[in-house]
C-alpha positions as CSV (number, residue, x, y, z in Angstrom):
1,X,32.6,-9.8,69.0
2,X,35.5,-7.4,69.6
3,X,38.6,-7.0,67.1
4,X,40.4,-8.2,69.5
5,X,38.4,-11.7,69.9
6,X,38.2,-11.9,66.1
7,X,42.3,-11.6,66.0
8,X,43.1,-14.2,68.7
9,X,41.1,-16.6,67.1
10,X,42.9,-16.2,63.9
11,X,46.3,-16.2,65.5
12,X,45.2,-19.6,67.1
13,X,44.2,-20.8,63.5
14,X,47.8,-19.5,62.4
15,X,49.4,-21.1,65.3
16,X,48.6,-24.6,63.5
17,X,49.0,-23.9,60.5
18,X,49.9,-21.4,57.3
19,X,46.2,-20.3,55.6
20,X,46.1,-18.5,52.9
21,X,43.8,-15.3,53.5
22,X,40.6,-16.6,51.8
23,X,40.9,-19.8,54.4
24,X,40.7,-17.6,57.2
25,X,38.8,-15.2,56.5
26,X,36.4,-18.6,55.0
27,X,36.6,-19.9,59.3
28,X,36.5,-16.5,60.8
29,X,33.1,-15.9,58.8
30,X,31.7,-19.5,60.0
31,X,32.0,-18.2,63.4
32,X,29.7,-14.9,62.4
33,X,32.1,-12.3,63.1
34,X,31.5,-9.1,61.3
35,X,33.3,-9.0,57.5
36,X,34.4,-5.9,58.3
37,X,36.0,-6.4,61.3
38,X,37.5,-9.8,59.6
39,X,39.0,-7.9,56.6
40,X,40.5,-5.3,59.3
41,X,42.2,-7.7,61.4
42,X,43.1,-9.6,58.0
43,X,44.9,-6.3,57.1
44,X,46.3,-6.4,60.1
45,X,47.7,-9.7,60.2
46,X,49.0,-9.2,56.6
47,X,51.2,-6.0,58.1
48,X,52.6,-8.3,60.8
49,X,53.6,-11.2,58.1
50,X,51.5,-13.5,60.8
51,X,49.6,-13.9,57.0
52,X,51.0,-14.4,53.8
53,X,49.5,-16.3,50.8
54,X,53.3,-16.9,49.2
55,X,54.6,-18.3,52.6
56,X,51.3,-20.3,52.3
57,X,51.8,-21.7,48.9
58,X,55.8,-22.5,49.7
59,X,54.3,-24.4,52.5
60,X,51.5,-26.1,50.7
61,X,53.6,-26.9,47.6
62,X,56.4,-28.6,50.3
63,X,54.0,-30.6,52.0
64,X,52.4,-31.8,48.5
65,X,56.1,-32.9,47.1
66,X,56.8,-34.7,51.0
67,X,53.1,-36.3,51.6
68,X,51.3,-36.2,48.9
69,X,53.0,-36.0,45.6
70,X,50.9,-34.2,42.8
71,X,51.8,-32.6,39.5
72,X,52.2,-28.8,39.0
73,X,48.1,-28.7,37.1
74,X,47.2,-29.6,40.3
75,X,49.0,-28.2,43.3
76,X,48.4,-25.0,41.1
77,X,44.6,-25.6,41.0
78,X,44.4,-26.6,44.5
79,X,46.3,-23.3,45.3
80,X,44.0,-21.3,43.5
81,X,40.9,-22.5,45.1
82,X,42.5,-21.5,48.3
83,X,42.4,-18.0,46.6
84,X,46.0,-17.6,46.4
85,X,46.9,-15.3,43.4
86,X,47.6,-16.8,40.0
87,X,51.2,-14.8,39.7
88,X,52.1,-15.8,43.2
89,X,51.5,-19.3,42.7
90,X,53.1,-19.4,39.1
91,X,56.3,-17.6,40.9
92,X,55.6,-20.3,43.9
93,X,55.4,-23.4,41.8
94,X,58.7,-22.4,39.5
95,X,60.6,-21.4,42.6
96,X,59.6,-24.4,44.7
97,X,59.2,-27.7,41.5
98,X,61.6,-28.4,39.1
99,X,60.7,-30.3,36.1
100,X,63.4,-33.6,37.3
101,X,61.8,-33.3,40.5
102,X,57.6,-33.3,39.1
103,X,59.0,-36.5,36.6
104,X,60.8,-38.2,40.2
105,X,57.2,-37.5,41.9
106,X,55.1,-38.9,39.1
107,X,57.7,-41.8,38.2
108,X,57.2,-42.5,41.6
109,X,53.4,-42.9,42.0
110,X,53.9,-44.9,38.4
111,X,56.0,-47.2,39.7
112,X,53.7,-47.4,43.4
113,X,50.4,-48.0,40.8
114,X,51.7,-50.6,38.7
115,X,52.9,-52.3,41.7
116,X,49.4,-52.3,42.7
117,X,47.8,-53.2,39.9
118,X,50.2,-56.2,39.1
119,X,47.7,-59.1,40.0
120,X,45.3,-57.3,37.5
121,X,45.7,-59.3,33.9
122,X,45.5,-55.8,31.7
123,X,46.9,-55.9,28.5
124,X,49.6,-53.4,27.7
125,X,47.5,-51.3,25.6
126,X,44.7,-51.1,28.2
127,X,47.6,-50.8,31.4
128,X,48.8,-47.7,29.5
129,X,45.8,-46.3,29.1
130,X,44.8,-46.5,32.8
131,X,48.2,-45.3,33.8
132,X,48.1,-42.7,31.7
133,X,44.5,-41.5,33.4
134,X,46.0,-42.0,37.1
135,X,49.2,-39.7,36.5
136,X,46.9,-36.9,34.7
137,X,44.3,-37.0,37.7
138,X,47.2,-36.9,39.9
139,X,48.5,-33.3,37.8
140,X,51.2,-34.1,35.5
141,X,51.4,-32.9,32.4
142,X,51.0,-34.7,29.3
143,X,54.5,-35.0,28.1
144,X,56.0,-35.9,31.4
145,X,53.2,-38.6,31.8
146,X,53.7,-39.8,28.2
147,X,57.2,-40.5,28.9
148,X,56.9,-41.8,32.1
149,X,54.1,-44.5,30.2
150,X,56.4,-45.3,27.9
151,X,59.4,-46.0,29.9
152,X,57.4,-48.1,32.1
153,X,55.5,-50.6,30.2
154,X,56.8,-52.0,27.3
155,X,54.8,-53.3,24.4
C-alpha cells in the first residue's frame, strides 16, 4: 500500500467522524498497512489539523453530555483509553463540564432510575444503596452522588 492509499483511507475515517490518533492509527493497522507509513501520514494529518486528540475529546465529551450523560471519572477514563493525553483531557473536561452541569446530568439519570425502579418494593436503605451504585458506575463522583441520594429519597 502507497502513502497515499494509507491517507485516503484515513481521511474517509475522518470524514465520519473525530478519532483520536490511537483510533486511527488502531483501524489503519487492522487493514495491515505498514506502521511506519501509518505514523507518517498520522504526522501528516496532525500538521493539517484533519487530526487532533483535543478537538476529539471536545467532541467526545459533547456527545457524552447530549446522548449519553456520564460523570467526569468516566468520560475521562473512556478518553484515556482512546489514548488521548491525560493533560489534554483534564484541560478538555474543565473547559467543556461544569460541576452544575455533571450534578443536572446525574440528577437526571437519578430521577430516570428511580422512575424505573418504582414498581420494585426496595426499602429506602436498600433504594439508596442501589442508586448510589448506578450513579458511580455511570462516573460521578462521590459527593455529587451523595447529594443527589439524599435529595432524592427520603428516609
Amino acid at each position: 500500500m502507497t502513502k497515499a492509499e494509507i491517507k485516503k483511507k484515513a481521511l474517509d475515517l475522518l470524514a465520519r467522524r473525530e478519532h483520536s490518533r490511537q483510533e486511527l492509527r488502531e483501524k489503519l493497522l487492522r487493514r495491515e498497512f505498514s506502521i511506519s507509513e501509518i505514523e507518517e501520514v498520522l504526522e501528516e494529518l496532525e500538521s493539517e489539523n484533519y487530526l487532533n486528540d483535543s478537538r476529539f475529546a471536545e467532541e467526545w465529551i459533547r456527545s457524552r453530555k447530549k446522548n449519553k450523560p456520564r460523570g467526569k471519572n468516566l468520560i475521562k477514563a473512556e478518553l484515556l483509553d482512546k489514548g488521548v493525553e491525560r493533560e489534554i483531557v483534564e484541560a478538555r473536561l474543565a473547559d467543556n463540564v461544569s460541576r452544575s452541569e455533571e450534578r443536572k446530568m446525574a440528577r437526571e439519570l437519578a430521577e430516570k432510575w428511580l422512575r424505573k425502579k418504582s414498581s420494585q418494593d426496595y426499602e429506602t436503605r436498600e433504594k439508596k444503596y442501589k442508586l448510589t451504585g448506578y450513579l458511580s458506575r455511570k462516573g460521578f463522583s462521590r459527593g455529587i452522588t451523595r447529594d443527589l441520594v439524599e435529595e432524592l429519597i427520603a428516609e
